[in-house]
Each structure stands twice: as structure tokens, then as C-alpha cells.
C-alpha positions as CSV (number, residue, x, y, z in Angstrom):
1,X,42.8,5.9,-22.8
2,X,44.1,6.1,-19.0
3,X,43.8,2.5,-18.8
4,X,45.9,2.0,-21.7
5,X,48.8,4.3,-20.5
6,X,48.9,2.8,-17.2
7,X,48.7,-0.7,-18.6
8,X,52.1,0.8,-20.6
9,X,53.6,2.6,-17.5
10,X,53.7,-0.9,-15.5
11,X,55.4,-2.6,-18.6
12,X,58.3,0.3,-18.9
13,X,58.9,0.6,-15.0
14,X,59.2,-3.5,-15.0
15,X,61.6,-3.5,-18.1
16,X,63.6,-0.8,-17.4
17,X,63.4,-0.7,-13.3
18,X,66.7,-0.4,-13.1
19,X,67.1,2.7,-15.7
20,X,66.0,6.0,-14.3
21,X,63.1,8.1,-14.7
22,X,64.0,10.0,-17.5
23,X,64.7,6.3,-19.7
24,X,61.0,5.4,-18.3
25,X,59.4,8.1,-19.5
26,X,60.8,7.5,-22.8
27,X,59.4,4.3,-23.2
28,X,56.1,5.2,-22.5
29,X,55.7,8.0,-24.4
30,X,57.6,5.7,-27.8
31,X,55.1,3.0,-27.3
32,X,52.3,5.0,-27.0
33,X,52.8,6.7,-30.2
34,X,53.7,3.6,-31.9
35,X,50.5,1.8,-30.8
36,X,48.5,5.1,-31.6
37,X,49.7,5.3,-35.4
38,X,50.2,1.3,-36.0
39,X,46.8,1.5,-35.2
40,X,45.8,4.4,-37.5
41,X,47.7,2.3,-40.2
42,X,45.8,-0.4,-39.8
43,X,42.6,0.7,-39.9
44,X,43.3,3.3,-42.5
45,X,44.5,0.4,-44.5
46,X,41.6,-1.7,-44.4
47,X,39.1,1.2,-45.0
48,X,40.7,1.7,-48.3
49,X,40.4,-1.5,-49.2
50,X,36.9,-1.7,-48.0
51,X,35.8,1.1,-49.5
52,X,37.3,0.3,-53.1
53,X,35.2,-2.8,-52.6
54,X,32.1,-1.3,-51.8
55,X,32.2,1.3,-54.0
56,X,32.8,-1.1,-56.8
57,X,29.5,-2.6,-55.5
58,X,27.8,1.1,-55.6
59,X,26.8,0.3,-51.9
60,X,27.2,3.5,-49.5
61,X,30.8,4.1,-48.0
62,X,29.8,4.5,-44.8
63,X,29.0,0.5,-44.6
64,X,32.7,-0.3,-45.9
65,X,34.0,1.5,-42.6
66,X,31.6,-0.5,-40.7
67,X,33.1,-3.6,-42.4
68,X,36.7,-2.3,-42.2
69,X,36.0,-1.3,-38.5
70,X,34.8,-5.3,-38.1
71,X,37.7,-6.9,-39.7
72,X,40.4,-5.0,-38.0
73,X,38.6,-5.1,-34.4
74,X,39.7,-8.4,-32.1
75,X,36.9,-10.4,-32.6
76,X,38.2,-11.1,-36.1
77,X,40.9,-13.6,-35.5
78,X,41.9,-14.0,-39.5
79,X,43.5,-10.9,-39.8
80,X,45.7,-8.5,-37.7
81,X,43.9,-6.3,-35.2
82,X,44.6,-3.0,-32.9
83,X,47.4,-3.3,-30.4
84,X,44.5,-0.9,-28.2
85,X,40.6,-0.4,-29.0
86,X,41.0,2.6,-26.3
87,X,43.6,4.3,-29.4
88,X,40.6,3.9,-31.7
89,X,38.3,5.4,-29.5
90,X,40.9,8.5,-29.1
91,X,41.1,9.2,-32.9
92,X,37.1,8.4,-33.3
93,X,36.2,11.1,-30.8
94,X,38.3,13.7,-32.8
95,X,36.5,12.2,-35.7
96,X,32.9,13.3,-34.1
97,X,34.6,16.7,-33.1
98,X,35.5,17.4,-36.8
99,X,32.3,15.8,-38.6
100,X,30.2,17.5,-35.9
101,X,31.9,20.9,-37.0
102,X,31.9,20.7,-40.7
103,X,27.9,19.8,-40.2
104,X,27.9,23.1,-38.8
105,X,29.4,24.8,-42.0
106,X,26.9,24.0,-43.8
107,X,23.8,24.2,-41.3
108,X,24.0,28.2,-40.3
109,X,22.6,29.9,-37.0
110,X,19.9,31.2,-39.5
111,X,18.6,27.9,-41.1
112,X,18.4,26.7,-37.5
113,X,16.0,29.9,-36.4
114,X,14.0,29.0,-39.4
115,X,13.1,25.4,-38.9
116,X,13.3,25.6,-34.9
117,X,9.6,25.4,-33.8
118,X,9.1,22.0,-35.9
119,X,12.3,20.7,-35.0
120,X,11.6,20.8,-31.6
121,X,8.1,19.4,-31.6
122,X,9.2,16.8,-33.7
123,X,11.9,16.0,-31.6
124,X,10.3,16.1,-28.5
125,X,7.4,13.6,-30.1
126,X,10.3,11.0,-30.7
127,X,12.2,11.4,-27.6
128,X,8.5,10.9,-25.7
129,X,7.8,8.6,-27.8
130,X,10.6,6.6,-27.7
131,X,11.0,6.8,-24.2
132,X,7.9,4.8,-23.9
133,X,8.0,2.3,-26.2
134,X,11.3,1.8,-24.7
135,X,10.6,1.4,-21.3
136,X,7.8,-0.8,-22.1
137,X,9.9,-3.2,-24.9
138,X,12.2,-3.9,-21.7
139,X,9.4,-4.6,-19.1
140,X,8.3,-7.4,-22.2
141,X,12.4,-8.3,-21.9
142,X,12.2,-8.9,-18.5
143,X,14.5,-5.7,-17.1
144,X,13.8,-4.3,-14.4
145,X,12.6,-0.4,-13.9
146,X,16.0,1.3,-13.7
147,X,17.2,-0.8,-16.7
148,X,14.1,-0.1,-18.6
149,X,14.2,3.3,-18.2
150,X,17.9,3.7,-19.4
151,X,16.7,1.5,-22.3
152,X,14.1,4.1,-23.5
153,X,16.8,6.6,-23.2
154,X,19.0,4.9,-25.3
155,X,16.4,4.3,-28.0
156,X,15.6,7.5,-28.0
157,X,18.6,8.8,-29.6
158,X,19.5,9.0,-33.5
159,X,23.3,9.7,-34.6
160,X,23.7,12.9,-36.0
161,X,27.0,11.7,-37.6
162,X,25.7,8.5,-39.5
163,X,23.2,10.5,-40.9
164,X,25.1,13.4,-42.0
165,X,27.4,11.0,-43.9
166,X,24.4,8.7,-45.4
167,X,23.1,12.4,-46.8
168,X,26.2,12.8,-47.9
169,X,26.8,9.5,-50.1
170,X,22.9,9.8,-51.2
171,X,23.6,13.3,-52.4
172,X,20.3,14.7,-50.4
173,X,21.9,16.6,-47.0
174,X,20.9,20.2,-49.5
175,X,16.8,18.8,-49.7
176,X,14.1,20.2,-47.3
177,X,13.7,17.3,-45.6
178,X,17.0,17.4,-44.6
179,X,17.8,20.6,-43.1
180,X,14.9,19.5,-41.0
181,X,16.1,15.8,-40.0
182,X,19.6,17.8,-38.5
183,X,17.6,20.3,-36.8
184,X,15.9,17.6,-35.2
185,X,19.2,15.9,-34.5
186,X,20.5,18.9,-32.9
187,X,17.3,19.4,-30.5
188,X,18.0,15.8,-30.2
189,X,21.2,16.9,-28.3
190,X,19.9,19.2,-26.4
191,X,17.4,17.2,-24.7
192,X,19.7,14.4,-24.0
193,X,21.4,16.8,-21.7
194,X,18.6,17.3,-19.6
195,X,17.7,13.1,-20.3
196,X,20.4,12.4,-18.3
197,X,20.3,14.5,-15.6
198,X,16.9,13.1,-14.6
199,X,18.0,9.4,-15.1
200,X,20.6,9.6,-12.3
201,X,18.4,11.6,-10.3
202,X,15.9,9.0,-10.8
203,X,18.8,6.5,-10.4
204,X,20.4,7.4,-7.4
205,X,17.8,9.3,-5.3
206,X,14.7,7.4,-6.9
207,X,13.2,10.8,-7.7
208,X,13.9,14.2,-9.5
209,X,16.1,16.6,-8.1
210,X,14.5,19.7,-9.3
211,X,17.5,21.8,-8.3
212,X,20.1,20.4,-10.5
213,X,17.3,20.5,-13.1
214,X,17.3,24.0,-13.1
215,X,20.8,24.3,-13.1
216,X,20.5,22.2,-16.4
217,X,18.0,24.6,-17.6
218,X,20.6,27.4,-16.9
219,X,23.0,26.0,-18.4
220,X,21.7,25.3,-21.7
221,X,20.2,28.7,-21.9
222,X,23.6,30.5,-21.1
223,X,25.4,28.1,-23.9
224,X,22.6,29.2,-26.5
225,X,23.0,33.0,-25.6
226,X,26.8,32.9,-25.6
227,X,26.4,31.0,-29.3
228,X,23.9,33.7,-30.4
229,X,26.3,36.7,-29.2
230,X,29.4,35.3,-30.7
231,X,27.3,34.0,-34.0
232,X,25.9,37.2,-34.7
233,X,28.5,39.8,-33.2
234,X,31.5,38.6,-32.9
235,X,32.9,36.3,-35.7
236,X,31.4,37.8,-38.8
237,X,32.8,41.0,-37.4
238,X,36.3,39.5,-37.3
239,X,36.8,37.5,-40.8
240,X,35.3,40.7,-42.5
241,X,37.9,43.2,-41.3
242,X,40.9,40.3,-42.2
243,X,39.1,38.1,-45.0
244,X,41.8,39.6,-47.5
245,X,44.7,38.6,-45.7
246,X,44.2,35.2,-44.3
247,X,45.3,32.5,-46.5
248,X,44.0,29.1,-46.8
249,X,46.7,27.6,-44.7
250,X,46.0,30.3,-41.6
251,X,42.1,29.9,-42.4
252,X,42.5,26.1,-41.8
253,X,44.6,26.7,-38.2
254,X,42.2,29.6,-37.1
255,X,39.0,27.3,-38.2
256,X,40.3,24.4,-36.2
257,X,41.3,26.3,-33.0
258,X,38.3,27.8,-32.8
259,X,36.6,24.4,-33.3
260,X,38.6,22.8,-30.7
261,X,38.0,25.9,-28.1
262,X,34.3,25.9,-28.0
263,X,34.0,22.0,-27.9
264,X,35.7,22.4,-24.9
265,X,34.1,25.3,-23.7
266,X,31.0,23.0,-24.3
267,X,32.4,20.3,-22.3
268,X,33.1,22.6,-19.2
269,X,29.3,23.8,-19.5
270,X,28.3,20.3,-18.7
271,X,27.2,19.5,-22.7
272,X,29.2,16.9,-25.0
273,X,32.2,18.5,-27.1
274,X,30.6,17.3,-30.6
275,X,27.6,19.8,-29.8
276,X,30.3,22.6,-29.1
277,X,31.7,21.7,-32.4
278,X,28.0,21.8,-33.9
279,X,27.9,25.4,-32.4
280,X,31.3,26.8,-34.0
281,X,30.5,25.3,-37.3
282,X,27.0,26.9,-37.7
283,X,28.4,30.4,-36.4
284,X,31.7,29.9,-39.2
285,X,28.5,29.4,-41.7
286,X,27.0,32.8,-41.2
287,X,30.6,34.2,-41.8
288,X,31.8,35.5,-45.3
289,X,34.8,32.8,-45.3
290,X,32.0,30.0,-45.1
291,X,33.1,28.0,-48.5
292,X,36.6,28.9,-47.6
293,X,36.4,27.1,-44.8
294,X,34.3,24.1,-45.9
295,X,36.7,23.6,-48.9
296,X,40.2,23.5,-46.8
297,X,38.2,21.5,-44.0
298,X,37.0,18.5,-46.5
299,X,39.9,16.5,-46.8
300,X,40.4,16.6,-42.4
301,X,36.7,15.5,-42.3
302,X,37.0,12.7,-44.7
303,X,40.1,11.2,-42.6
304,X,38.4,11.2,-39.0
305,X,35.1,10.8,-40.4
306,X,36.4,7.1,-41.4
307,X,37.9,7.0,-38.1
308,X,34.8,7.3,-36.7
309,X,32.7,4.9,-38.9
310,X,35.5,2.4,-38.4
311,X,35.4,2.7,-35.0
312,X,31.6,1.8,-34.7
313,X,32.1,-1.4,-36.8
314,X,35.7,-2.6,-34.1
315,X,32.5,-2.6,-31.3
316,X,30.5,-5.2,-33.0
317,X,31.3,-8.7,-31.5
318,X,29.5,-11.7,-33.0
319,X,29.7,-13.5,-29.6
320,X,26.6,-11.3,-28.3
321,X,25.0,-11.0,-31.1
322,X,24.6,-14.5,-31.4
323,X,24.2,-15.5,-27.7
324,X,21.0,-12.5,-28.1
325,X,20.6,-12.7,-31.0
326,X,16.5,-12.7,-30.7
327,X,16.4,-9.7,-27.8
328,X,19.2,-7.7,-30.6
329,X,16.6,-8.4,-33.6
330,X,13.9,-7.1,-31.4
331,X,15.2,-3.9,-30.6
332,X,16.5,-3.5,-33.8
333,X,12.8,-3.5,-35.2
334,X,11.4,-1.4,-32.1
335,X,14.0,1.3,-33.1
336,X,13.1,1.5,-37.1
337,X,9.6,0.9,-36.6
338,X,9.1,3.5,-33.6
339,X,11.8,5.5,-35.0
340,X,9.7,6.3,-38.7
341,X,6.4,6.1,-36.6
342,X,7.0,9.3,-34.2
343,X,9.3,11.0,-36.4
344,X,6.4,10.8,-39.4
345,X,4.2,12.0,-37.0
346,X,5.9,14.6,-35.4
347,X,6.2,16.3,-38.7
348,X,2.8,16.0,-39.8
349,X,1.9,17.4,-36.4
350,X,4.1,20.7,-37.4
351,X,2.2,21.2,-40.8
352,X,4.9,19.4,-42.8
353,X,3.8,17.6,-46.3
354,X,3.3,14.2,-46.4
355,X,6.4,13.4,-48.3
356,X,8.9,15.4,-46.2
357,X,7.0,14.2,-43.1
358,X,7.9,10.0,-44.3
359,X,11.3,11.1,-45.7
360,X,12.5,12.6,-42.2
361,X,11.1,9.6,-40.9
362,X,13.2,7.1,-42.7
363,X,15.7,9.2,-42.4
364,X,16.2,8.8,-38.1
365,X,16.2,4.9,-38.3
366,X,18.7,4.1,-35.8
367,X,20.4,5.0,-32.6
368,X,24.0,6.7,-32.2
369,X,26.2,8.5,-29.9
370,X,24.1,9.6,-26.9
371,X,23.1,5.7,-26.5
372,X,26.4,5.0,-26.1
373,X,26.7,7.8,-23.8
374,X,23.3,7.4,-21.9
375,X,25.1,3.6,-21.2
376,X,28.0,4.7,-20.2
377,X,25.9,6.5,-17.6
378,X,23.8,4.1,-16.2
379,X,27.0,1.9,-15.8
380,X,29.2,4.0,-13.9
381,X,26.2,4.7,-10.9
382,X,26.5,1.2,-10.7
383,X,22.3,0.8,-12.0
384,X,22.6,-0.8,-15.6
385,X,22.9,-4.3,-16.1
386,X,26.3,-5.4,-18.0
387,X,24.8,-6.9,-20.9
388,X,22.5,-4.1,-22.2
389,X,25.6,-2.2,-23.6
390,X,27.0,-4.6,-25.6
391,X,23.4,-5.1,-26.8
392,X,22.3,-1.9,-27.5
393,X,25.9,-1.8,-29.4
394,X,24.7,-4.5,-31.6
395,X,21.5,-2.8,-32.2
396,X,23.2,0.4,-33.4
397,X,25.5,-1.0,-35.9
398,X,22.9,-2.7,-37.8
399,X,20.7,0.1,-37.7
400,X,23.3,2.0,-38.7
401,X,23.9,-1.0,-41.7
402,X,20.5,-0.2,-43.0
403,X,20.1,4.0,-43.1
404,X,21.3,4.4,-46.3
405,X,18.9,1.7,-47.2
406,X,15.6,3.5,-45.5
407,X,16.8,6.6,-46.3
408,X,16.7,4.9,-50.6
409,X,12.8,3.8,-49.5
410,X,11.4,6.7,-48.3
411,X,10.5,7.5,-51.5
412,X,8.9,4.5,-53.0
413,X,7.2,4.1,-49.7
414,X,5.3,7.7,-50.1
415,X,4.4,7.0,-53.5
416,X,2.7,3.5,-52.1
417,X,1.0,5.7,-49.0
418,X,0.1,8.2,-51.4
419,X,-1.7,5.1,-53.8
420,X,-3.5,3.2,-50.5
421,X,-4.5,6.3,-48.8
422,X,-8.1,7.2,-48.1
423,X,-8.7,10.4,-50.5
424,X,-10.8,11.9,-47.5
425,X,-7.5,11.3,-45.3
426,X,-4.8,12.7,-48.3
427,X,-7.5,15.9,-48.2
428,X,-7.5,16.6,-44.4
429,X,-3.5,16.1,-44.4
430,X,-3.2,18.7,-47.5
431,X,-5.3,21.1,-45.5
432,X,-4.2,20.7,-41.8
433,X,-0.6,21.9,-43.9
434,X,-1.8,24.5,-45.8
435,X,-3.4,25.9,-42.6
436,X,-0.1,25.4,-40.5
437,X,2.1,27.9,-43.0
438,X,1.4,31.6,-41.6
439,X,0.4,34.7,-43.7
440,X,3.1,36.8,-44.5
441,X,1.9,39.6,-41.4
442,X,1.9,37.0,-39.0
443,X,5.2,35.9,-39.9
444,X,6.4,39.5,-39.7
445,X,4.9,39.9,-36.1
446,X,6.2,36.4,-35.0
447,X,10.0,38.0,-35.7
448,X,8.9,41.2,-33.9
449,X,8.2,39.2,-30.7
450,X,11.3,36.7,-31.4
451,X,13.8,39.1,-31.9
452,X,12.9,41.8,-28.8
453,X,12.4,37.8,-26.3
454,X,16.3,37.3,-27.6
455,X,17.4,41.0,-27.0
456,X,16.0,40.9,-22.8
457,X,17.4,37.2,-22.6
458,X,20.5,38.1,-24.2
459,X,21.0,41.2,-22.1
460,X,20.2,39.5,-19.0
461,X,22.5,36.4,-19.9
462,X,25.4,38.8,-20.1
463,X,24.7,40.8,-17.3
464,X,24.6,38.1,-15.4
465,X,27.8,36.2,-16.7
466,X,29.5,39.6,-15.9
467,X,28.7,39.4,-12.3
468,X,29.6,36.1,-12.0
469,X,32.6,35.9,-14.0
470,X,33.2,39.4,-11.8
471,X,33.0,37.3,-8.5
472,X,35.2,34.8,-9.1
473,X,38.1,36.2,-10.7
474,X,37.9,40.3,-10.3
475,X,37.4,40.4,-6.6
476,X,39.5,37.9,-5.3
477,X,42.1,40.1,-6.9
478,X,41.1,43.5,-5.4
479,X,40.5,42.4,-2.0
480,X,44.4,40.9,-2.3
481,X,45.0,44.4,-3.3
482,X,43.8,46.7,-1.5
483,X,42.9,44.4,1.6
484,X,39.0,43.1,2.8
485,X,37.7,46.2,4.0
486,X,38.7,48.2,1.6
487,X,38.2,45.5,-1.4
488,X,34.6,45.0,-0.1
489,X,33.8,48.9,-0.7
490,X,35.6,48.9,-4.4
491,X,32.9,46.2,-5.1
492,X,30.1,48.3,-3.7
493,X,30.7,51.2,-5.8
494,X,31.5,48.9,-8.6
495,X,28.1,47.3,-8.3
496,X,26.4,50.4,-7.7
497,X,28.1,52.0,-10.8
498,X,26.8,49.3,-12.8
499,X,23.1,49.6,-11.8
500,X,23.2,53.4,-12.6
501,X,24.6,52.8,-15.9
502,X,21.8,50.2,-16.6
């Protein structure tokens, strides 16, 4: 987006040099709103039309964006295309914001408690996983360590918001399986975060920095308190005492501000804005104007969600895909194949049946976001080679093509498993799951020990955000006060005071 307005600040000051400031400013801000909404236009146009077309087909939506995205994009030289692909990238990262948030409405604090432990062993077998097969499918490519590395990263990563919208067409996002595919998504996330601080350790200093690890660690633990306090506390608190009096129109403003504020507060943490969004949509869920919310939020989602789809489908440029065409295939079979090997056995490992545990599998076929991200990454410290992003782009649009497609044959492809499978195996599998669900004491016990772990982590957390927060902005204003001697005392006492009250 910054190269695009400076690209349209050096045509106004050479048009209208002569002009004054005022008279340039003018022309920059006019032709950057009409290139942002001829754009929109554009694209919106030829979703529709996909769309009509593809549902006429009864093929998933989602793929008619893609299309739509592909035909409007300038490596389709029949038709018109975007003035700017940095516009499209502006609306489609709103688009992840708002899909990312209405997941979150319908995915509670609560349903993420309950599915946590196999979500995160699940998702740390794929990312492991992944990360390995990865690294070794680009040593076979020829890349070099560094690249390789990055590679496995990239693989590692399924989209949260192609799948959420392939559950949505298939009508499945309210089946088990699924609840635990987006908890896995969500770990997914979480990781990533720390992925990346160790690759540009590993890029820059050729080892891991185990300070800015920790600081990672922090950070993600202080995010996760602050969403439990406001989840629990805060919110529900707030839309019970004025559920009667907000109307659908200030329900839509307050839901979007508050969407907005805690993506950002996300991004100053150090995580992306879509998992702030995430946050704020599963605290909203545990409020009592969830469906409230979820209804006057639907038609916002649908617009930027196709935003977003289309957006994916402008990256895909036939040029590369040709030129590596055979290193694109490959990859594209590493990531399906790897992707329903470790996600099918991650959930076996947690106990899960046999038919969730291949469902959740076909369900992660494919890589998202984060690659694109985790790319991004590697290019700016100067330590990926050029031609793996628009490679890894290829890969993840025709993964992408096929989801709804894996996410149809998980089903046919149990029943097959279920036919060919040793009955000895089937046996151990049934057992090894019914052993895994706990007795009803244990369970109890287990939230005994949960809940007092949050209660210390929680205290602590805000104890120690008060401190900090204290530091920075409450003593810098006493000692202007009441002078440094004087100032430093205040804070003494102030410290003191709080000790004594703990």
C-alpha cells in the first residue's frame, strides 16, 4: 500500500507542480479512492458472476472467488484487471480481520478449554512433522539449509480462513471433527509466533537467541491471560447490564470496534491482527448477545470474505506455474499427503476415533496465511531465495482448489480404511480411545487443578502488567510533579503499599 501512494504522490506533484500543496493533496487522496473502489467494483463484479456459475455447477463458492480472483488479476490479459494488486491486498486483510472474528462467534472461550489438550498435541505433531518433511523435500529440491528451513515452515501452516469457509459451504463447521480441526488451527497460530522467531534467529545469528525466545513465551502468555480476564470478567459483564437497550445498529458498531481494537492490540503484542480478531470473537461468543451479533455480522463477512478468496486467486500467475510446474506438483502432494498423514495421527495419538481422527485429516489439506507470512519473512532478512514465494503461492491456491474436495472424501475414505483394516488393528484403535476418555472423578479433579494453575497465572499476569504499565506511564508523571526526589519516595510507598495489600 505505501508503494502504491508514493507511486500516486510522484504522478500528482509532476502534474500539478505548478499548483500548490493543498491542489496536490487533492489529487492523491481522489485517485486513491478511485483506484481503491474501481477496484472493489471489479472484483466484486466478477465474483458474482463466478459464483452464479459455480453454483449453478453445485461446486463450492469458495473456488469461484479463486477463479474470479484469477480472471480479474494482471496475468489475465482478456479481460480488465486492478489499477493496484496492493488495493486488493488492503480490502483482503480487512477480509481475514472480519472472517477471523465471526469464526470466533461461533467458536467460544469454553469450546476452546474443552478441546485444548488434543488440539495442541495434534498440532504440535503436524507442525513437527511438517517441519521435517519440509526441510527434507527441499534438500531433494536442491535448496539450500536456510531455504529449506523456511520451506518446512511454510508447509507447516494450514489456513484457518479457507477452511472455515469450505465448512461453511459443506454444512459441517457444527460436527466434532470440526470444532477440533479450528482448535488446531488456532494452536496453529500460536506456534507460528514462536516459528518465526527462531527462523530469523537461526537466520541472522545462525543459532537461537534464547532471550527473545522467552520474550516470545511472555508475550503469548500475557495475550492469553488478558483474553481469559476480559472473556470471563469483563464483556459478559457489560452486554448483560445494557443487552436491552442496544439495538442491532449500535450492536453492529460496538461489535466491530471492539473487533478492530483487540486485533490491533494483537498486533502491538508482537501476534498477527486475524488472531486478535479470533480472540474478540470467541470472548463476544460467551456473551448473551452471541446470535445477535453473528446475525447483524453475516452480511459484513460475506462481503470481505470474497475479498479475501478473490484476493488469493489475483496471486496465481501461470508463468511460474508453468516454468515449475514439476517442483509446484511436488509440493503440492508433500502438503496433502503429509498434511492428512500427521494430522490423522496426531488425533489418534489424543484418543480420538478413527473417523474424526481421518476427517480432521482431510480437512488441513493445504497451506494458508502464515506461509505467506513466514515468506514474507525470510525475504525481508535478505535469506530466501526469490522464487520460492511465488512457488509456495502456486502450491496454496491449488491446495486450496481441492479442500472442499478432501474435505467431500474423508468419508468414503474411512469407510474403505474401516473395510481393509486388520480387525486386530480396528480392536487396539477402539481400545487405545476408549482408554484415553477419563472417568468422570478424574475429569472433576483435572478442573480443580486447571482452574486454581489459571487463578496464580492470572493474578501474577496482572500484577505484573500493573507494575509495568505503572512504570511507564504513572511515574514519569509524578516525578514531573512533585520533582525526582520526591517522585522517587511516592513510588516507594506506592510499592510498599501494594505488597502489604497483597
Amino acid at each position: 500500500m505505501t508503494g502504491t501512494i508514493l507511486n500516486i504522490m510522484l504522478l500528482a506533484t509532476a502534474s500539478v507542480a505548478a499548483d500548490g500543496e493543498a491542489d496536490v493533496m487533492t489529487a492523491i487522496n481522489e485517485l486513491t479512492v478511485e483506484s481503491l473502489i474501481s477496484d472493489l467494483a471489479l472484483i466484486l463484479v466478477l465474483g458474482a458472476i463466478s459464483t452464479l456459475i459455480f453454483k449453478r455447477l453445485r461446486q463450492p463458492i469458495v473456488l469461484g472467488y479463486i477463479v474470479a480472483g484469477f480472471l480479474a488479476s494482471p496475468h489475465m490479459w482478456l479481460l480488465p484487471s486492478v489499477t493496484s494488486e496492493a488495493n486488493i491486498e488492503f480490502w483482503a486483510q480487512i477480509g481475514i480481520v472480519v472472517l477471523l472474528f465471526t469464526l470466533g462467534l461461533e467458536f467460544s472461550f469454553k469450546k476452546l478449554m474443552n478441546v485444548g489438550g488434543s488440539a495442541v498435541v495434534t498440532a504440535l505433531v503436524i507442525v513437527a512433522g511438517m517441519m521435517t518433511l519440509g526441510f527434507v523435500t527441499g534438500k531433494v529440491l536442491g535448496f539450500g539449509n536456510i531455504d529449506s528451513l523456511f520451506l518446512g515452515g511454510m508447509l507447516s501452516m494450514s489456513s484457518t480462513t479457507i477452511i472455515i469457509k469450505a465448512f461453511s459451504d459443506l454444512g459441517v463447521k457444527h460436527k466434532r471433527f470440526a470444532s477440533l480441526v479450528l482448535a488446531v488451527l488456532i494452536c496453529e497460530d500460536l506456534f507460528a509466533v514462536v516459528m518465526m522467531v527462531l527462523l530469523s534467529s537461526v537466520a541472522i545469528n545462525n543459532s537461537v537467541e534464547s532471550g527473545e525466545m522467552l520474550m516470545s513465551m511472555l508475550r503469548l502468555g500475557f495475550f492469553l491471560v488478558i483474553w481469559f480476564t476480559v472473556g470471563v470478567w469483563v464483556l459478559p459483564t457489560f452486554f448483560k447490564r445494557v443487552s436491552r437497550a442496544i439495538t442491532e445498529e449500535m450492536l453492529l458498531v460496538i461489535s466491530m470496534g471492539l473487533c478492530l481494537a483487540m486485533a490491533v492490540f494483537s498486533a502491538k503484542s508482537g501476534f498477527s491482527m486475524a488472531l486478535g480478531a479470533f480472540v474478540m470473537g470467541s470472548i463476544l461468543a460467551g456473551t448473551v448477545q452471541a446470535e445477535r451479533i453473528e446475525h447483524v455480522m453475516k452480511p459484513v463477512k460475506d462481503l470481505f470474505g470474497a475479498v479475501f478468496f478473490i484476493s488469493v486467486g489475483m496471486m496465481v500467475n501461470p508463468e511460474i506455474i508453468i516454468e515449475y510446474r514439476g517442483t509446484v506438483a511436488f509440493l503440492a502432494v508433500v502438503v496433502i499427503v503429509g498434511m492428512i498423514v500427521f494430522g490423522t495421527a496426531g488425533m489418534l495419538i489424543t484418543g480420538q476415533p478413527l473417523k474424526i481422527a481421518i476427517q480432521s485429516g482431510f480437512s488441513l489439506t493445504q497451506i494458508g496465511e502464515f506461509a505467506f507470512i513466514i515468506a514474507s519473512l525470510g525475504m525481508s532478512l535478505g535469506v530466501l531465495d526469490a522464487v520460492i514465494y511465488p512457488i509456495v503461492v502456486a502450491v496454496s491456491v491449488i491446495t486450496t482448489f481441492f479442500t472442499p474436495y478432501f474435505i467431500k472424501a474423508s468419508d468414503p475414505c474411512y469407510n474403505f480404511v474401516v473395510r481393509h483394516l486388520p480387525a486386530r488393528l480396528n480392536f487396539l484403535l477402539e481400545r487405545y480411545s476408549r482408554k484415553q476418555s477419563e472417568s468422570e472423578s478424574a475429569v472433576i479433579w483435572r478442573a480443580i487443578a486447571v482452574r486454581s494453575l489459571w487463578r496464580i497465572v492470572l493474578y501474577v499476569s496482572l500484577l505484573i502488567a500493573i507494575m509495568l504499565l505503572s512504570r511507564r506511564y504513572v511515574e514519569p508523571v509524578v516525578l514531573d510533579w512533585l520533582g525526582e526526589s520526591t517522585g522517587r519516595m511516592v513510588s516507594v510507598i506506592g510499592v510498599n503499599m501494594k505488597s502489604s495489600m497483597r
